[in-house]
N, C-alpha and C positions, 0 to 999 in steps of 0.2 A: 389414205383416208377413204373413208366408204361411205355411199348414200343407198336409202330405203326409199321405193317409192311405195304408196298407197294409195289406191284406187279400185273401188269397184269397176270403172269404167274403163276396159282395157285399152279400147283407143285414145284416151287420155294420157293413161301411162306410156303407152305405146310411142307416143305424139312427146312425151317428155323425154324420152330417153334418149331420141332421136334427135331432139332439135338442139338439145344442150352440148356446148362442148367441152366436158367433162373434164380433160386433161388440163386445159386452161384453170380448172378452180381446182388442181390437183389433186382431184377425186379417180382413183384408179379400181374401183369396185363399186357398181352401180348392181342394186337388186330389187327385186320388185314383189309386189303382194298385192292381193285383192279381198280379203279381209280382213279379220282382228285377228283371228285364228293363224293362218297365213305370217301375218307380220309380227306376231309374238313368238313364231317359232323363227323367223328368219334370226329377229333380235337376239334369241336366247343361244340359237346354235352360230350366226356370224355375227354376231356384233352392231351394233350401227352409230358413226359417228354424227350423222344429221340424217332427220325423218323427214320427206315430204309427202304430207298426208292431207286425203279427203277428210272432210266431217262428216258428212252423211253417207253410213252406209250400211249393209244388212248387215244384220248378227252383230253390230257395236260400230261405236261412232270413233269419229274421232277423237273426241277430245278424253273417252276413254282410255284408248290405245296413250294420248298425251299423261292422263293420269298414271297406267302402268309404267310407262317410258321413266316419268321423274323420279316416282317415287326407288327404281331400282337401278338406273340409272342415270343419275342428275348431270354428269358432264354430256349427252347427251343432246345436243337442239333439235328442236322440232319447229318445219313453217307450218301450218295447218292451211288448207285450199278449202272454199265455201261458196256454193251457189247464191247465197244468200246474205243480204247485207246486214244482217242482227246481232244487233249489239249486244243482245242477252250471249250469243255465242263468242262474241271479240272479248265480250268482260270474264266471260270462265275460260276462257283460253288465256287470257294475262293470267289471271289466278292462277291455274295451273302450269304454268310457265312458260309459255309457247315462245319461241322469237318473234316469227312474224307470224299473220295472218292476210294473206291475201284472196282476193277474190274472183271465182271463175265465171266465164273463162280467162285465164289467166296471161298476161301480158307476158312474154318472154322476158323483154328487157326489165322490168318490175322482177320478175322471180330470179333472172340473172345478179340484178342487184342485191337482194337479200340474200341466196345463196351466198353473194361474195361476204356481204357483213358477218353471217353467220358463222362459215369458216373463218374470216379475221377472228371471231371472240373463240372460237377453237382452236384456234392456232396460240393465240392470248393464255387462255385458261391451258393450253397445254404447257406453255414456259413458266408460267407463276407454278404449276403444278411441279415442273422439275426446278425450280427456283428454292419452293419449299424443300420438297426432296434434299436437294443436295444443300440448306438450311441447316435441316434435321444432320443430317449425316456430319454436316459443319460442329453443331453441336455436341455432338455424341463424339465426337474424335476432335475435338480442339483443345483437349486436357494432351492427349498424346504431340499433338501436333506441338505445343508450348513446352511439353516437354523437352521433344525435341530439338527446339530450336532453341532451348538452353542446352542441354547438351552439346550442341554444336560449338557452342559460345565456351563453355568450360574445357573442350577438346580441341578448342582453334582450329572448330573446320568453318567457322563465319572467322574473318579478320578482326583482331581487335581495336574497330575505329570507331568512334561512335555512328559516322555516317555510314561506314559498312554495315554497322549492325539495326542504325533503323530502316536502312534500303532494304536488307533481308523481311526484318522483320513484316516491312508494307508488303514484300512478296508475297511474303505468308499469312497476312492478313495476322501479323498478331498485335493485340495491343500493346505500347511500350509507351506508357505516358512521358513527358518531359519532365526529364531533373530525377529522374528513377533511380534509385539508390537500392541496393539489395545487400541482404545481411544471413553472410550464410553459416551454416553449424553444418561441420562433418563428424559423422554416425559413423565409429570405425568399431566393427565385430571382431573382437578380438580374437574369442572361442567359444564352440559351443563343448559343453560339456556330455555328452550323451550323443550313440550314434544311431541318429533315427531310420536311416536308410534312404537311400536314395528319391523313393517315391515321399515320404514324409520331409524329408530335407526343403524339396521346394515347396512342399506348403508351411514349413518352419519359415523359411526363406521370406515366403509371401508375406503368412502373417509379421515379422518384422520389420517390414516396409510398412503396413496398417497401423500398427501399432504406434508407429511415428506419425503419422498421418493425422490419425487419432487425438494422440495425444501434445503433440509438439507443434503443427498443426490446425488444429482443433478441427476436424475433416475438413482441410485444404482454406479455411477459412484465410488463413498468413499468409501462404504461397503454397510450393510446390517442393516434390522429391524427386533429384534423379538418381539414380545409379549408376556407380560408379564401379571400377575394378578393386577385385581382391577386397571383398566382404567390405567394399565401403559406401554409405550411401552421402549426399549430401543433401540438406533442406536448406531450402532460398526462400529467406523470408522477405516477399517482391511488397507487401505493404507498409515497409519500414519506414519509420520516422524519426529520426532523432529525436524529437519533440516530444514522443507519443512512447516507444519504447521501453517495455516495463523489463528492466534483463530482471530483475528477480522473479517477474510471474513467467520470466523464458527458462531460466534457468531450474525452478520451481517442476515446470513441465517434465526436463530433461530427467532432472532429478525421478521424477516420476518414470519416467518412460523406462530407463533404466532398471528401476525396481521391478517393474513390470515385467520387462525380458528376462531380469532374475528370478523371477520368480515361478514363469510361466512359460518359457521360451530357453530354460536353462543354459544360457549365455553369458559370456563374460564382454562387457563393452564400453566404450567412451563418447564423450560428445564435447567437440573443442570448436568454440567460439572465434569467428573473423572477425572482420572490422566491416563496417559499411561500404558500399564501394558502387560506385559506376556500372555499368555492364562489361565496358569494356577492358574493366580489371578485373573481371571475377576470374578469369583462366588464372592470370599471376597470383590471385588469391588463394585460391585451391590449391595449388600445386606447392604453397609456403604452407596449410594446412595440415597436408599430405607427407611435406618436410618431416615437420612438426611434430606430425603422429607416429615414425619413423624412428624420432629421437624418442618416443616415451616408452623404457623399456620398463617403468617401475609402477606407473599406476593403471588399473585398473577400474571402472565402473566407476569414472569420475566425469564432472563437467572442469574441464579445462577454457583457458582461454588461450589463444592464439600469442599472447605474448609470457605463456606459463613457461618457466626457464627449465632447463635442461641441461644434467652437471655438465662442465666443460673439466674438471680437474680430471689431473690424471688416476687412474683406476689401481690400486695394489695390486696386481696382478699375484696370483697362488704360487705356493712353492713345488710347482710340479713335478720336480725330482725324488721329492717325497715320496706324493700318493705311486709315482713310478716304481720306487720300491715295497711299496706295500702290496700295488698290483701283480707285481713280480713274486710274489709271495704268497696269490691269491686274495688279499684284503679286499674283496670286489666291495662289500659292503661297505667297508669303514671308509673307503676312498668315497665311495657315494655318499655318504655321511658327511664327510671334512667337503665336499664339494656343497652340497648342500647349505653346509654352514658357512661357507664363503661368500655364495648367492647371498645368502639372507643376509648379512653384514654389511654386503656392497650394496643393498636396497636399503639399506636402513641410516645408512651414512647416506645415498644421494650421489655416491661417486662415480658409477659404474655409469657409460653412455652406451650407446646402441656399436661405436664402435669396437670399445674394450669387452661389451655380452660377445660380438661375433667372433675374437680372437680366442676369447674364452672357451668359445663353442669349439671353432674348429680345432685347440689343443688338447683339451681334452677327448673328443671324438677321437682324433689318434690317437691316444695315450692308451685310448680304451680299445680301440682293436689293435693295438700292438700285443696289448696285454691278450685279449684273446689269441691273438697266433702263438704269444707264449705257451699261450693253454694249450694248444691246438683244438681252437675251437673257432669252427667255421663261422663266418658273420653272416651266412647265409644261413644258416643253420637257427641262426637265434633271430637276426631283426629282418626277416627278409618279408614277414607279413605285411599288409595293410597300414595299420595304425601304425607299425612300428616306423615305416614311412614317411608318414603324415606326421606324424609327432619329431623328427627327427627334422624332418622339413622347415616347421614350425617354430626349433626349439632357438633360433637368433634371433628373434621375433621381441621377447620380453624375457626379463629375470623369469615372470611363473611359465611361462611355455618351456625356460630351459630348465627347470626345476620338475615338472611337468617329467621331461624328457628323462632324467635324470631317474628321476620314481620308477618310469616306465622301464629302464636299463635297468635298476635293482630287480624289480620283481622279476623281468626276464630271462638274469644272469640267475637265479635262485634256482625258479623253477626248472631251468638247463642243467644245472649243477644238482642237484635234487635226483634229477630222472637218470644222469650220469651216474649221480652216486650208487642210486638200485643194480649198478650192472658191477660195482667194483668190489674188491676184495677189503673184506673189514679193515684189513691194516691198509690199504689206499685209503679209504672212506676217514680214518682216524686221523692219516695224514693233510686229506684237504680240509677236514672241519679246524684241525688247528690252525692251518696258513692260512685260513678263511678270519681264525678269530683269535688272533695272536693274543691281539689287545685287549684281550678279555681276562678274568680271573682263571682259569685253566687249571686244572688240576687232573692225575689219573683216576677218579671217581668221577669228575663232568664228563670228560670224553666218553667213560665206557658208557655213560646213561643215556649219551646223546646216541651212542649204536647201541644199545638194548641188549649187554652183553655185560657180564662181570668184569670188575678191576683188574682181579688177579687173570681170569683168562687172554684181555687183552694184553696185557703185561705177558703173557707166554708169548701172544700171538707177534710182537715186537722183539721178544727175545730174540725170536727162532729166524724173523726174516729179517731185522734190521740189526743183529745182534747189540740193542743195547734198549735199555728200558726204555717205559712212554715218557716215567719223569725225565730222563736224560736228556731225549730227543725233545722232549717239548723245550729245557733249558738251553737244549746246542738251535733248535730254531728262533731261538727270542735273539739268542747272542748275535745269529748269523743275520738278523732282521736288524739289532743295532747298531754292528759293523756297516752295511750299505748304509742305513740315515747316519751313521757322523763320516763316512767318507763325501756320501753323495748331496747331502742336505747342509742347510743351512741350520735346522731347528737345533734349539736350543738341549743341552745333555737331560734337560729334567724331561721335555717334553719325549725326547727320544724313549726316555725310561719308561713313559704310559705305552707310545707305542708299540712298544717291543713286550708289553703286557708286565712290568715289573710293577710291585704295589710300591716301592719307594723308590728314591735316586739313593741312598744309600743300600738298599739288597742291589740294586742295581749296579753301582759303585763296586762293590766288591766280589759280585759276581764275574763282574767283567777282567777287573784285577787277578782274581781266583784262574779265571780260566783263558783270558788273551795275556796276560803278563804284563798289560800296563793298564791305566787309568782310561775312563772314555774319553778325558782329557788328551792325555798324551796320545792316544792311540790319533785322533780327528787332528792333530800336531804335525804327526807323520804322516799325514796326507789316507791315514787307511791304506798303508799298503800292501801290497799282495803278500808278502815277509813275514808283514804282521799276521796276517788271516789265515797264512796258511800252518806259521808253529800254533797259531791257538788253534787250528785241527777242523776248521770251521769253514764251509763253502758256500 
């Protein structure tokens, strides 16, 4: 703390500096002036915590220098010293805010004692000054602060007791009325459609938290949001009341908020409803929630509730011996096709749970790089990008992220096969488009149209290197695609005849008799055996 003294009268000043003992009213910077001039510059360049000033003096008085003092700096006290007993001077000096006014010559122990008063209300107005301060600061960060001390509560880093959690909470000064009941909705992002980039992500990210806030919410008016791991937030609504509690105009909200992310936030997402609860269940709450949203691999952009069921029966699982042959064969599309429409079936019946998506996931994933080592095609080669990643990561998550996945594997195995096909010789080129599309109507006029070349010249270009026609060859690979599904498969002879590309089961029927020597019947009898496959001349 520092004092000013003022005085025309140097041996006054002189006489005060000397006689006070300064450190005792823990004033550690004492400085001194002798006119207005003088002590406006001491104030402007050091500072001054309390003025002890004459009134009367050349060039400005005191009660001047008092007027400058307040008006630019009001925590400031000023004693003012007067020769003169005038009240006309004691009443403009209260006016203009003086502490004290004492009279010269001045009594030591009199100006001792004011000085002491003076520092007490500086000392005072110094701690209500940091009292506010750290008020304000209280204010401005007691949303984070609440934040996190639900966080803690949902993460069981506060114990779940109720006395634990109101001892914490008096720590932290945060309010927790009696009988507090909280009613929470977990906000789970399912996906976002579109890749905005890293810098745009977190302000996607941000605005999805407001948006909730906003609208779910009504700007924090209900309670609060935290965040939570793996794109999930949850809202606690801390002013619940069973009594009062409108879930339609809750649910109403979500319904909205949801639209909104759809439509502006290009996201796919849910919002599943708890039960009311204590504080010191919300962890066990959350975490059944969390369960909850784990099992829901089939809906998307819905409000759920916490007791919304989730199949328990068991899943058909696909006949993957099949598409195994078809892959073998190259059918990378139609397998993605028949995969596709097994998703969609197992979402439409309600059967499929989040265990039987993940088994589904991981056999088909191998299925599908086996078939590329068949091909000899690197998996580095094809999925080792970004997205292909991230979507692969994703794709056990729900029916559409594995369907998602699946899209993503068609278009990629295409365009590989595509950019392959530019480097190969027409007669390879004719041979993969067929193994690619057995199951199709096929004829030697498709194929040569699909390579940009005449009938009759591809028909030489087969003679010369496969020595036998396109129609023959196309006839000996449907056969040799029929033989592996009724040895390897369960499907039924008609269905065998679509995949093997036959427009009937009877051309199929007697094709097969024509050229393996028995029925598809008999032939699937005999287990398919190698005897068999090899007099019908077919590998």
């Amino acid at each position: 703390m520092n004092i000013l003294i003022v005085d025309d009268e140097f041996l006054i000043v002189d006489e005060i500096v000397q006689t006070i003992d300064w450190q005792t009213f823990g004033i550690d910077s004492v400085a001194t002036a002798f006119n207005l001039d003088q002590a406006s510059r001491v104030i402007h360049e050091q500072g001054a915590d309390l003025i002890l000033c004459d009134i009367e003096m050349p060039g400005g008085t005191g009660l001047e220098l008092l007027g400058l003092v307040k008006s630019e700096y009001p925590q400031t006290e000023v004693i003012l010293l007067t020769c003169h007993a005038d009240f006309k001077y004691a009443r403009e000096a209260v006016q203009l805010g003086s502490f004290d006014y004492l009279l010269k010559p001045v009594d030591f122990s009199d100006l001792a004692a004011s000085l002491r008063r003076a520092i007490d209300k500086i000392n005072k107005t110094d701690q209500l000054m940091e009292a506010s301060r750290f008020g304000e600061y209280w204010h401005r960060h007691l949303p984070v602060m609440i934040e996190r001390f639900w966080y803690d509560i949902i993460n069981r880093g506060i114990e779940a007791d109720p006395a634990a959690i109101r001892r914490v909470a008096k720590l932290r000064d945060i309010p927790i009325p009696e009988q507090m009941r909280i009613f929470p909705v977990l906000i789970t992002l399912r996906r976002w459609h579109s890749d905005w980039g890293a810098r745009d992500q977190k302000s996607r990210e941000f605005a999805f938290k407001n948006v909730a806030r906003e609208i779910i919410l009504h700007d924090d008016a209900r309670g609060l949001i935290i965040d939570l791991e793996r794109n999930r937030l949850v809202v606690l609504m801390t002013n619940f009341d069973s009594g009062q509690m409108d879930f339609d105009e809750l649910k109403s909200d979500c319904d909205s908020f949801i639209a909104t992310c759809n439509q502006y936030l290009d996201c796919d997402l849910n919002c599943t409803f708890g039960e009311a609860s204590d504080p010191c269940e919300m962890a066990d709450q959350i975490d059944r929630l969390i369960r909850i949203d784990q099992q829901n691999i089939s809906f998307d952009n819905a409000v759920l509730s916490g007791r919304t069921p989730f199949p328990r029966m068991q899943s058909t699982r696909p006949d993957v011996s099949t598409w195994r042959v078809m892959l073998a064969n190259g059918q990378f599309r139609q397998v993605f096709n028949e995969a596709m429409r097994y998703l969609n079936s197992q979402n439409k019946t309600g059967r499929m749970d989040n265990r039987s998506l993940t088994a589904f996931q991981q056999d088909f994933t191998q299925l599908f790089h086996a078939a590329l080592a068949d091909q000899n095609i690197q998996h580095s080669d094809l999925l080792s990008d970004e997205q292909s990643v991230h979507l692969e990561e994703r794709s056990s998550q729900s029916i559409a992220d594995m369907l998602n996945w699946i899209k993503w594997l068609d278009q990629k195995t295409d365009e590989y096969l595509i950019q392959s096909d530019d480097n190969l010789p027409v007669t390879q080129q004719a041979i993969r488009y067929i193994k690619q599309n057995l199951d199709q109507d096929l004829s030697r006029d498709t194929i040569a149209r699909q390579l940009f070349i005449s009938p009759d010249y591809l028909d030489r270009l087969f003679k010369n290197e496969m020595d036998v026609s396109v129609t023959r060859y196309l006839l000996e690979q449907r056969l040799a695609a029929a033989c592996k599904l009724l040895a390897e498969s369960k499907l039924s002879v008609s269905l065998i005849a679509g995949e093997a590309g036959f427009n009937s089961v009877r051309t199929f029927n007697r094709a097969f008799k024509t050229e393996i020597g028995q029925t598809p019947a008999e032939f699937r009898k005999n287990n398919g055996s190698t005897k068999a496959l090899s007099e019908g001349g077919f590998s």
